[in-house]
Every structure is written in C-alpha cells, then in structure tokens.
N, C-alpha and C positions, 0 to 999 in steps of 0.2 A: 282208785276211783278218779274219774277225768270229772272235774268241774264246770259247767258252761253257764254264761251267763246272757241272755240275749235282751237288747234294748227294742222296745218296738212301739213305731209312733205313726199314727193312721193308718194302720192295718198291715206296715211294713215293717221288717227288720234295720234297723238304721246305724247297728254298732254290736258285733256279738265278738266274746271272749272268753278263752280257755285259759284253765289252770290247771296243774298237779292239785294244786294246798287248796283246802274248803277256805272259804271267803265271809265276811261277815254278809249277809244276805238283807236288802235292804227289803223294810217295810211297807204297806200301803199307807201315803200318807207323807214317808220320808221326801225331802229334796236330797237328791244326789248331785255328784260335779263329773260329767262324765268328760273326757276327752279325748275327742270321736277319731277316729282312723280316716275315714271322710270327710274331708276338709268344707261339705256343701253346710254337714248339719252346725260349723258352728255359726251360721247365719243367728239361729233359732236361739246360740247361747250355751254355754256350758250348765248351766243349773235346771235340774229337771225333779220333775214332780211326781212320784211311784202311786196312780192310780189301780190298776191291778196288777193279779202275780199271776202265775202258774206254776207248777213243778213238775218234770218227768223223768222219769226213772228209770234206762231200759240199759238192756246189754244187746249191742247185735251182730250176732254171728262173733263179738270178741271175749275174749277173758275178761275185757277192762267193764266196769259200771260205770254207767256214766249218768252224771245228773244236771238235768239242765233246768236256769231258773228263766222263764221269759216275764220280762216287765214288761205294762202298759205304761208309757210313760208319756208327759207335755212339760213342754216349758215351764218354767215355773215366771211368772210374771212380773215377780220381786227380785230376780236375779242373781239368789242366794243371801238376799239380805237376812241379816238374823229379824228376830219381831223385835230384841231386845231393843234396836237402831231406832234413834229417835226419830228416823228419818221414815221410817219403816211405813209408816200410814200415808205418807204423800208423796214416797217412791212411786216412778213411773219409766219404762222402759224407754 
C-alpha cells in the first residue's frame, strides 16, 4: 500500500507527500506543523489548521493500493501556540 497525503489551501494543492509506512492521520480540528517543500507557503507559517478531510482508495492499472488522505487546511492564527500559554489569549501574529 503507497500512502499519500495532500495539503490543500483555497482550492489548491500546496504540499503533497508519499510514503511506504501508514502515518498517524490528522484530524478535523487538529493544528499540524507542516514543512512545505515550496518555500512561498512559509510566508503563511508552519502551523496549520485541519478544516476538512477526504479519503480515496484506488488502484490503477497497478498492483500497488494506494490511499490518499486530502486536507482542507488554513493558517492557524495562534501559530501553534499551545491554549495552555498564558500568552495564548492575547497572542497575535
């Protein structure tokens, strides 16, 4: 099984990634730290914010299965701060 993981932010792909090994699969809701292979998105910041999922499941024309997970993803506006930071309510980017 090939693993794919693709980031997508306004209606665009902006960061996709293959694996052999299944990966812990993030949730809607989660912040992730991604770091981007295009060097434009880290304008926007590493810490991002998993709005929606998708998953698709196809084989074609190979032996291999392959499954790919596509995020909705945005900035996250706190910049990965944890809530616990006392800083956390009057953080501002």
């Amino acid at each position: 099984m090939r693993y794919i993981i693709e980031f997508y932010y306004k209606g665009e792909v902006i960061e996709r990634r293959e694996y052999d090994d299944f990966f812990i699969e993030p949730q809607v809701g989660d912040i992730v730290n991604i770091q981007f292979t295009n060097p434009y998105y880290h304008e926007e910041g590493k810490w991002w914010i998993v709005k929606e999922r998708r998953q698709i499941l196809f084989s074609v024309e190979q032996r291999t299965l392959r499954q790919t997970l596509m995020l909705n993803i945005v900035p996250d506006p706190k910049d990965g701060l944890w809530k616990s930071d006392p800083t956390y309510d009057n953080y501002q980017k």
